[in-house]
C-alpha positions as CSV (number, residue, x, y, z in Angstrom):
1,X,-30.1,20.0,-3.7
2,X,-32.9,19.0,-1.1
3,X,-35.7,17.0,-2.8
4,X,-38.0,13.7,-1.8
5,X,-35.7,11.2,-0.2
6,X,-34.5,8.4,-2.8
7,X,-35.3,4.6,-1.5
8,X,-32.4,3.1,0.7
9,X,-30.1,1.0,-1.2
10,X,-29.4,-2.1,0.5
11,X,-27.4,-3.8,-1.8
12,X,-24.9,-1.4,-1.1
13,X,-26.0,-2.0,3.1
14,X,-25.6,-5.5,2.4
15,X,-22.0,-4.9,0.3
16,X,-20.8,-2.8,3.1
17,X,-21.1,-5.7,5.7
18,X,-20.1,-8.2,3.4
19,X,-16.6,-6.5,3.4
20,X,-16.5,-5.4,6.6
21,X,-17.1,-9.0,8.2
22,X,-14.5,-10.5,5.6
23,X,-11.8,-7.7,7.1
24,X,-12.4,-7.6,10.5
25,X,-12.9,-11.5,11.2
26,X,-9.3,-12.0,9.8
27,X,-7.7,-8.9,11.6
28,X,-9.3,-10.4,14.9
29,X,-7.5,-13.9,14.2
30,X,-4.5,-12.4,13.4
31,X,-4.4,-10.0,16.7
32,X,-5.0,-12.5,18.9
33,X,-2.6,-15.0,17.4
34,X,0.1,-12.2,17.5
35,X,-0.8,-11.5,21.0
36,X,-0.6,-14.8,22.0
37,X,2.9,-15.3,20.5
38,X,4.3,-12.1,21.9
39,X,3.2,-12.5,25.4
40,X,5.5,-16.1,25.6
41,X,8.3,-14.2,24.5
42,X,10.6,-11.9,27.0
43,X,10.8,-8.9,25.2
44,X,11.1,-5.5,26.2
45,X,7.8,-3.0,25.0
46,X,9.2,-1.5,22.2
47,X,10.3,-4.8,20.6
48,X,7.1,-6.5,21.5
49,X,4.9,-4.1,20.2
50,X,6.8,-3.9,16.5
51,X,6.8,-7.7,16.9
52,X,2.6,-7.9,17.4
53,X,2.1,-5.3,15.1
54,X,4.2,-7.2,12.3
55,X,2.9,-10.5,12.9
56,X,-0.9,-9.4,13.0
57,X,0.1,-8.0,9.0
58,X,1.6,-11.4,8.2
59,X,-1.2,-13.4,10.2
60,X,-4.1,-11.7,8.9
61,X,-2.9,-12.0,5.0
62,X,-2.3,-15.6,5.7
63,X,-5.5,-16.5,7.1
64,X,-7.8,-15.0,4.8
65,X,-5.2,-16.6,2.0
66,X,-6.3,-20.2,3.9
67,X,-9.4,-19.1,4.6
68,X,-10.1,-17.9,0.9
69,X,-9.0,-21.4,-0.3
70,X,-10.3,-23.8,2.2
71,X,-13.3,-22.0,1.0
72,X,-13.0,-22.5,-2.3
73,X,-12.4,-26.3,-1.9
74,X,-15.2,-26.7,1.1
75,X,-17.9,-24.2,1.1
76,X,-19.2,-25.3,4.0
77,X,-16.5,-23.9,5.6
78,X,-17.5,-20.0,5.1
79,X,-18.0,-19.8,8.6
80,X,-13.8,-18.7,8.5
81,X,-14.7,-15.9,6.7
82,X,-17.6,-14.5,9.0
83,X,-20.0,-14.4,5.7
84,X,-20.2,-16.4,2.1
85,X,-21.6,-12.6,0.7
86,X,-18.3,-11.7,-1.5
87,X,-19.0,-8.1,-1.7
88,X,-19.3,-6.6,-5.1
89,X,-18.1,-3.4,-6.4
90,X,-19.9,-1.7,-9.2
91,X,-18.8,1.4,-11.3
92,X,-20.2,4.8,-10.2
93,X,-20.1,5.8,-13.0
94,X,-20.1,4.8,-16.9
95,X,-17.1,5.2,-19.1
């Protein structure tokens, strides 16, 4: 139903980039490293692209697993995670 528009709720802006930053920044680490591995390796294109694809999964858990800790030990060290916002996810609706 159309009515007055509803003030914009930047918390959930703000939660949105939050968790977008702290997927993305790992996915990018992980690509490149992949990348970087598979192109010294003589492989035909079908093998290299299961390979990348496979170690960009395993790359990206493990730096955001590192990342997540060196954290937690050194918070000065956020910068690995692109932002120090964790984002929060609240319940829509009440139980």
């Amino acid at each position: 139903m159309l009515g007055w528009p509803t003030a914009p709720q930047f918390a959930a802006v703000d939660n949105l980039w939050a968790s977008l930053v702290r997927t993305i920044i790992p996915s990018l680490a992980g690509a490149l490293v992949a990348t970087v591995v598979a192109l010294g390796l003589a492989l035909d294109a079908d093998t290299q692209s299961t390979l990348i694809v496979g170690l960009v999964a395993l790359i990206q858990a493990a730096y955001y697993a590192l990342a997540r800790w060196i954290v937690s030990r050194w918070p000065s060290a956020r910068f690995l995670l692109g932002t120090d916002a964790a984002p929060v996810y609240l319940a829509k609706h009440a139980a």
